[in-house]
C-alpha positions, 0 to 999 in steps of 0.5 A: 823446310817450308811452312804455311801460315794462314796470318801474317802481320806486318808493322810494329810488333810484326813484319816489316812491309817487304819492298817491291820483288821481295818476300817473306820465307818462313825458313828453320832459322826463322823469317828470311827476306827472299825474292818474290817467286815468279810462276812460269809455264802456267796457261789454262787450268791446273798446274805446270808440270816440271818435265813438260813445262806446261798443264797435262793433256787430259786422258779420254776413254769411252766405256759401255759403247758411249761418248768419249769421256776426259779424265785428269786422274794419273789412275782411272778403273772404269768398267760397265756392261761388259766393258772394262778400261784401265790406266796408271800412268806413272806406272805405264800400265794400260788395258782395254776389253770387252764382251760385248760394246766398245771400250777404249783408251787415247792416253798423251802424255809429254816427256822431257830428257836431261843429259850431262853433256846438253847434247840429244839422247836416242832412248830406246822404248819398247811397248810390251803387248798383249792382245787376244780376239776370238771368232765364231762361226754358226750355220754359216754367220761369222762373228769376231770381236775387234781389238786395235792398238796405236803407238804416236809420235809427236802426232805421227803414226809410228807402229800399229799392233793389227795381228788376228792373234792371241799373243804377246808383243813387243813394239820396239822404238829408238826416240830422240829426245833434245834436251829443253824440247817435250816430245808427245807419246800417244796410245790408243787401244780400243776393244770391241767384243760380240755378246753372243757367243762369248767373244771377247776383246782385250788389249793390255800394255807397259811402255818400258823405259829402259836404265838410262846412262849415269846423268840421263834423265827422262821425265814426263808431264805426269810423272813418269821418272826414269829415276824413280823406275830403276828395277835395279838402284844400285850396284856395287863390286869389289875383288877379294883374292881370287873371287869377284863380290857383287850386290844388287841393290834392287826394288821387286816384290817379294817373288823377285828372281833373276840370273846372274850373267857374265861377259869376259871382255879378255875373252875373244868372242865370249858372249853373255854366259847365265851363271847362277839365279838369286834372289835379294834378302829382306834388305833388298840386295841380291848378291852373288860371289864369282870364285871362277874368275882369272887373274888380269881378265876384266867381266862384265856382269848383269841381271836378267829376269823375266815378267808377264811380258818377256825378259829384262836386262839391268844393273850392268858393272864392269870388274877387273881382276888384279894380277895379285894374288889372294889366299884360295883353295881352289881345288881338287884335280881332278875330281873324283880322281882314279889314282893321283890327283893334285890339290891347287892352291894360291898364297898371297905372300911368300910363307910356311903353308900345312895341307892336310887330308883327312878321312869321314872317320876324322883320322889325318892320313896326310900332314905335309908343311913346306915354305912357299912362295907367293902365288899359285901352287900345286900338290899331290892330294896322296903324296906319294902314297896311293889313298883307299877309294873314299871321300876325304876332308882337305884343309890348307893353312898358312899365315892364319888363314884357313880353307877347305875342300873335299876330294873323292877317290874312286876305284 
């Protein structure tokens, strides 16, 4: 990779004195002549984003009711006489409050969108939102702390959060991005709470990128990479035999939660259907087995998990199941059972298959071995012969392989 070097020497016993565009590049092989680097997008002081192409605008707040203060740092924690005011901005966290004197935030930052086609992408944004005021009334005076929220775009006034209300928001906004053309979002969130009588103020917030399309990529002056966001990293699917296997491979803290949800596409007007609530491993992959899927129906699956403000969606994948057959017990029918019931299996090719039932005591109170053919089958759990009441074991083999279920049989 790349090396610094605080002395250079050129002439005999060093390096030649490159021509005019050219450099020296300390590379793995050694020095190699390059072109010399051109800086572009630089104006003012600091330096030039990648995402926007030119110096970030710098952060304002005011806390303790005073001036409006500047801040260039990505994360600012100030706090003073009542008063607190927060941001990160690579994380998109912000939170104003105060008891008693003014605290605010104005936060600008400039983003920039890559699309494999070149062509406009609409990103859906949402601003989630928690804002809380309280009033007071004593011997007819009237005191209420203020709180106030505004969402810009490009300089334009797009939503404003108003409500007298103790509650959770959502801001929903579809922004379109050209590529090679930065757009300008803006929050100002102001607090001002009243000392006596305790009433305090506060707004607090997360702009929420959602996961882009394969190729989109969305990038701010400070930071901010759609990229490097991604709840949900990867997701991989296979089908084995009767059973669709999934894994998400997921970044969360440890108390990560999520559902598991399924859409049957073969399924005229199915809907999103929660299927089961997992957790990932140490590895960090969350991963799911479906054994209740049809052969030639094509699902979609995804997460959904909840934070502090709301429900999120990610991690989507599509898998379609073959019209081959795999080697499966699929159960017991019905069950528990009064009288008969039939034992339901699948064999991936044509051969001898042996179903056995068993008692708890251990005891085999059915053999039965048949040549089959491929792909599914159905047999009488007590051939013919009527089981006492009880819980039995039930093991179907064949070529090999091996599966078991248990059955109940009730008076």
């Amino acid at each position: 990779g790349d090396q610094l070097a605080d002395d250079v020497r050129y002439g005999p016993g060093g390096l030649a004195v490159p021509a005019p565009g050219a450099a020296w590049a300390r590379r793995e092989q050694g020095w190699v002549l390059e072109p010399t680097p051109s800086p572009q997008g630089l104006q003012g002081s600091g330096s030039a984003s990648v995402a926007c192409g030119a110096v970030c605008e710098p952060q304002r707040f005011r806390i303790d009711g005073s001036g409006e203060r500047l801040s260039r740092e990505l994360v600012l924690q100030q706090g003073a006489f009542q008063t607190d005011t927060r941001y990160d901005l690579r994380k998109r966290l912000f939170s104003v409050s105060s008891g008693g004197l003014t605290a605010g935030l104005d936060l600008r930052d400039s983003y920039r969108i890559e699309t494999p086609d070149g062509l406009p992408f609409a990103v859906p944004m949402r601003f989630l939102i928690q804002a809380r005021d309280r009033d007071s009334c004593f011997r007819g005076v009237c005191r209420r702390s203020v709180r106030r929220l505004l969402l810009f775009v490009d300089g334009a006034l797009v939503d404003s959060l108003r409500r007298p209300l103790t509650d959770t928001s959502t801001i929903a906004l579809r922004v379109l991005f050209t590529p090679g053309v930065s757009r300008e979002l803006r929050i100002v969130a102001e607090a001002q709470g009243v000392t006596f009588g305790g009433l305090e103020a506060a707004v607090s917030g997360e702009w929420v990128i959602p996961e882009l399309p394969e190729g989109v990529r969305l990038r701010s002056c400070n930071g901010v990479d759609s990229d490097d966001e991604r709840v949900v990293r990867e997701v991989r699917s296979a089908t084995v035999a009767r059973r669709a296997e999934l894994e998400w491979v997921v970044q969360a803290g440890p108390d990560f939660r999520a559902w598991v949800e399924r859409l049957d596409e073969s399924e005229a007007g199915a809907g999103w259907r929660p299927l089961e609530e997992r957790s990932p491993d140490a590895n960090g992959i969350l991963r799911f087995i479906d054994d209740r899927v049809l052969r030639e129906h094509t699902y979609r699956y995804r997460l959904f998990w909840s934070d502090r403000f709301g429900g999120r969606l990610g991690g989507e994948t599509r898998v379609e199941v073959s019209r081959s057959f795999g080697f499966a017990l699929l159960g017991v029918q019905p069950n528990p059972s009064v009288g008969s019931a039939r034992v339901a299996f699948e064999l991936p090719e044509a051969g001898l298959a042996q179903l056995e039932v068993f008692d708890l005591a251990g005891r085999r109170v059915r053999d039965t071995r048949l040549r089959l053919e491929a792909g599914p089958q159905s047999l009488a759990l007590d051939a013919g012969r009527r089981l006492p009441p009880g819980v039995y074991r039930v093991r179907l083999r064949s070529e090999g392989r091996e599966a078991r279920s248990t059955a109940v049989v009730i008076p």
